[in-house]
C-alpha positions as CSV (number, residue, x, y, z in Angstrom):
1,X,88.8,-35.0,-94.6
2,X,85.9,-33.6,-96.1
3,X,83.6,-33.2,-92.6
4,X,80.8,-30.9,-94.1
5,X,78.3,-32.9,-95.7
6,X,76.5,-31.5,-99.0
7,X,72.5,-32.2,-98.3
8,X,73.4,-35.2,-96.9
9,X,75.4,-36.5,-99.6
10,X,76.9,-39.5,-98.4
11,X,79.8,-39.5,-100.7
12,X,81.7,-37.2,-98.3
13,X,84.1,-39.3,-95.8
14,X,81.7,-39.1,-92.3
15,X,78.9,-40.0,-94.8
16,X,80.4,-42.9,-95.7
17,X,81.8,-43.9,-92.2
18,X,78.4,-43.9,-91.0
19,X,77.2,-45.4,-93.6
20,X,79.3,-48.4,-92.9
21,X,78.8,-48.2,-89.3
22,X,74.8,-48.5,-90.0
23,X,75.1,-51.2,-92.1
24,X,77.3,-53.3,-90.3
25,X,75.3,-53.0,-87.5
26,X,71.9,-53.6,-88.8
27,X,74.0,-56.9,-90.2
28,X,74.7,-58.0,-87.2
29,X,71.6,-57.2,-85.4
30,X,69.9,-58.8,-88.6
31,X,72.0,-62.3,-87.5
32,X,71.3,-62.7,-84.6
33,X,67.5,-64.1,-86.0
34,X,69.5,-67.2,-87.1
35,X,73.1,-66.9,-84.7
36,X,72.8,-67.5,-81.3
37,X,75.8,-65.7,-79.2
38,X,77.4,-68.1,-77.2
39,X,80.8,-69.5,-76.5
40,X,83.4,-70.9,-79.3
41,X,82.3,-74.9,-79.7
42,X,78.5,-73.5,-80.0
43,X,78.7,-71.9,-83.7
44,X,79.3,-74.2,-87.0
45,X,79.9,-73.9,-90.5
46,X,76.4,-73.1,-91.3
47,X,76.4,-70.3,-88.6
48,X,79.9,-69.2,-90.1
49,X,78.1,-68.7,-94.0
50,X,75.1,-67.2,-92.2
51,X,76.9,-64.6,-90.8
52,X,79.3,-63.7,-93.1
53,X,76.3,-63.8,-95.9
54,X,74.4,-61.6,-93.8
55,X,77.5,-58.8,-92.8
56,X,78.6,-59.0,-96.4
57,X,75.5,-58.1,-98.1
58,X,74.7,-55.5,-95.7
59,X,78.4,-53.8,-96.6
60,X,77.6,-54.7,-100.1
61,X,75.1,-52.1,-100.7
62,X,78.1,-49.2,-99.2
63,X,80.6,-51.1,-101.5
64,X,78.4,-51.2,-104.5
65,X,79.2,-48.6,-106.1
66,X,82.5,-48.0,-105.3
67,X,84.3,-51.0,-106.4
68,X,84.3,-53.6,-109.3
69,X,82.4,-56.9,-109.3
70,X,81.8,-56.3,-105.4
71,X,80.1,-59.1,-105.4
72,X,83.4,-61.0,-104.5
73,X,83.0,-59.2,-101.2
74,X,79.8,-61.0,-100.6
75,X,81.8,-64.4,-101.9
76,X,84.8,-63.8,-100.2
77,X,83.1,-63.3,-96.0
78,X,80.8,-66.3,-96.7
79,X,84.6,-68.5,-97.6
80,X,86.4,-66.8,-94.4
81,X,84.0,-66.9,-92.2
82,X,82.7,-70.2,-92.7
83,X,86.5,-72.1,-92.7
84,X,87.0,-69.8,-89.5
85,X,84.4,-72.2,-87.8
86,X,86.7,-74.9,-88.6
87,X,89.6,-73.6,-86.5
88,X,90.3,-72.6,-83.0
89,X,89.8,-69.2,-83.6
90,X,86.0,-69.3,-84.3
91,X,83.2,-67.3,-85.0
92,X,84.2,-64.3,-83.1
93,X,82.2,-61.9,-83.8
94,X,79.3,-64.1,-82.5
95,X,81.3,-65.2,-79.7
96,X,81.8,-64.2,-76.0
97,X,84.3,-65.4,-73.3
98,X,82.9,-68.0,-70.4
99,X,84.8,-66.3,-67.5
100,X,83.6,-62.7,-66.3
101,X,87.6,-62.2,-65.4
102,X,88.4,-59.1,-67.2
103,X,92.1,-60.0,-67.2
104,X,92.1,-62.8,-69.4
105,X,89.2,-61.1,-71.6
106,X,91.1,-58.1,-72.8
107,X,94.7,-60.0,-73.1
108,X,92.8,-62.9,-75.0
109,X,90.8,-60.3,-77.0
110,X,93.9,-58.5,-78.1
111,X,95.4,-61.6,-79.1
112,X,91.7,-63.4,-81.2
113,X,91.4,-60.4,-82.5
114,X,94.6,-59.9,-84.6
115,X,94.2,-63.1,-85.7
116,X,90.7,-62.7,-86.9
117,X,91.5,-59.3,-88.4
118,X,94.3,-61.3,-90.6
119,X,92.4,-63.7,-91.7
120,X,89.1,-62.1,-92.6
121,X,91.8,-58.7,-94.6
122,X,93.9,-61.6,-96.0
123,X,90.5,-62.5,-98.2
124,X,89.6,-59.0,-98.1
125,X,92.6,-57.8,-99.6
126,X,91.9,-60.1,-102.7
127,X,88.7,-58.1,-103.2
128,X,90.3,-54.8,-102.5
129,X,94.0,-55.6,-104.2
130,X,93.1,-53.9,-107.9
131,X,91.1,-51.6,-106.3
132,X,93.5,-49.3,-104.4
133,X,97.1,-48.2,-104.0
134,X,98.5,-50.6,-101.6
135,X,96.2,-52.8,-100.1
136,X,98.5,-54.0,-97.9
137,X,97.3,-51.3,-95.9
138,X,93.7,-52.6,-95.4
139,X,95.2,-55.9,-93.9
140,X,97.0,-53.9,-91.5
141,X,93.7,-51.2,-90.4
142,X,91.7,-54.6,-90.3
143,X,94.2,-56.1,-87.7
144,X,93.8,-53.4,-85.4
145,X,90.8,-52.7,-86.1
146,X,89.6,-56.4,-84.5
147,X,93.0,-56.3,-82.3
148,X,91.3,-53.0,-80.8
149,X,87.6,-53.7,-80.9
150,X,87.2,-57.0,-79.4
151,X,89.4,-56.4,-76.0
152,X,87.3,-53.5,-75.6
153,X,83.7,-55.5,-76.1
154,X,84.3,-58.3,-74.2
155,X,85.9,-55.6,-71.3
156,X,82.6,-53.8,-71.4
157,X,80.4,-56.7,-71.7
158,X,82.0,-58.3,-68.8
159,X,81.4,-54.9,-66.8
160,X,77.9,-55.3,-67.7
161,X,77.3,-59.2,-66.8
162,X,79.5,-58.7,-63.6
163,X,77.1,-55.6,-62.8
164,X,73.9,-57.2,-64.2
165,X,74.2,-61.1,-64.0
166,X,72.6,-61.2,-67.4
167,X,73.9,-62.7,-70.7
168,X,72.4,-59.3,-72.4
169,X,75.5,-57.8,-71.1
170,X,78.0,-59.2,-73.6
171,X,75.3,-59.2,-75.9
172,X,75.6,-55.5,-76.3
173,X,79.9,-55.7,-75.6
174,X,79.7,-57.4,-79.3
175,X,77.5,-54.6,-80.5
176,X,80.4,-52.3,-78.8
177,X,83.5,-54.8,-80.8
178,X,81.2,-54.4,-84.2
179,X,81.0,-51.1,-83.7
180,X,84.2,-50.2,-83.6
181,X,85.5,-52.2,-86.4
182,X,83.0,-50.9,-88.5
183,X,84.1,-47.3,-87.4
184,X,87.9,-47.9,-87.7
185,X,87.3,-50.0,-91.0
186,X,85.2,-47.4,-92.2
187,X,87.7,-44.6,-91.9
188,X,90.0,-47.3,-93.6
189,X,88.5,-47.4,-96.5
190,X,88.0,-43.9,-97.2
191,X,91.8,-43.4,-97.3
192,X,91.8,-46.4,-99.8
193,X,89.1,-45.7,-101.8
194,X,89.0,-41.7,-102.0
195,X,93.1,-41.3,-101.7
196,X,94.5,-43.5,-102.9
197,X,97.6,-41.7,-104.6
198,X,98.7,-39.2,-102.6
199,X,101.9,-40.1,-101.0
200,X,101.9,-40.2,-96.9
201,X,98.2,-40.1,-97.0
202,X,98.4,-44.0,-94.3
C-alpha cells in the first residue's frame, strides 16, 4: 500500500479511498433533498432511480478515469436500485428499522445487508467483470462490506434515538452504514483496480 501521498496526488491507494469515501457521502447527503429516510414500505421506484442516479454519479467522477465506458456504472445502480424497491429487501440504504431493540437491528442488519451487498455486486460485477482479474472478488468485499456496515448503523443509530428520542439519530447511523461501505468498498477496489495480477494479493 502506497500510504505516502505525492502532493496530494490522489492516485495513491488512501487518496483514492478517501476519494470514494467523500463522494459517496456527499451522494448520499446530496439525496436526501429528494429521499426521505423512513421505514421499508415508504421508498418507491422513483426514490430507488433517485438514489442510485445520485450515488452513481457521485462515484462516477472516482471511476472515470479508471475504467472503460463507466458510464455503465451510472446505468447499472439506477437498474438495481430501482427493482430493489420492488422487493422485500428495499431501499436500504435510505431505510431504518421501526423498533429501537438493538437485538433484532444488528441480527436483521447482518442478514439485509448480505443480501443488498449481492444484489447491488451482482450488477456491479458486470461493470467491473473485464475490468479486473477476478471480479468475483468485488461481489464478495461488497457483501461484507453491506453485511458489516448496516448492523453497525442501525446499532449506533438506535443508541442515538434510545439516548435522544429523535429521528436525527438513525439519520446519522446511515451516514455511519454509508460510510463504511464506501471505506471497505474503497479499499476493494484498489486491490482490483491497482493489483490486479499479482497472485495472493485478496
Amino acid at each position: 500500500m502506497k500510504w505516502v501521498y505525492k502532493n496530494w496526488d490522489l492516485e495513491t491507494d488512501l487518496g483514492f479511498i478517501i476519494q470514494w469515501i467523500v463522494v459517496t457521502q456527499v451522494g448520499f447527503l446530496v439525496s436526501l433533498i429528494w429521499i426521505e429516510i423512513g421505514e421499508r414500505p415508504d421508498l418507491g421506484a422513483l426514490e430507488g432511480a433517485i438514489g442510485g442516479l445520485i450515488i452513481s454519479v457521485s462515484q462516477w467522477f472516482v471511476l472515470k478515469d479508471h475504467i472503460s465506458q463507466s458510464w455503465r456504472w451510472i446505468f447499472v445502480h439506477v437498474l438495481i436500485w430501482t427493482i430493489i424497491a420492488f422487493t422485500p429487501i428495499g431501499l436500504l440504504g435510505w431505510v431504518v428499522p421501526r423498533t429501537l431493540n438493538l437485538t433484532p437491528r444488528i441480527i436483521y442488519g447482518v442478514i439485509e445487508g448480505v443480501k443488498l451487498g449481492l444484489c447491488l455486486s451482482l450488477g456491479q460485477w458486470w461493470v467491473l467483470r473485464t475490468e479486473v482479474l477476478k471480479p468475483w472478488r468485488w461481489i464478495v468485499a461488497s457483501i461484507l462490506s453491506w453485511g458489516i456496515a448496516l448492523p453497525i448503523g442501525w446499532m449506533f443509530g438506535g443508541i442515538l434515538r434510545q439516548g435522544t428520542s429523535f429521528f436525527l439519530g438513525d439519520v446519522l447511523g446511515l451516514v455511519l452504514v454509508w460510510t463504511i461501505v464506501a471505506g471497505m468498498t474503497g479499499i476493494a477496489l484498489t486491490r482490483l483496480l491497482w493489483y490486479p495480477v499479482r497472485p495472493g494479493n485478496w
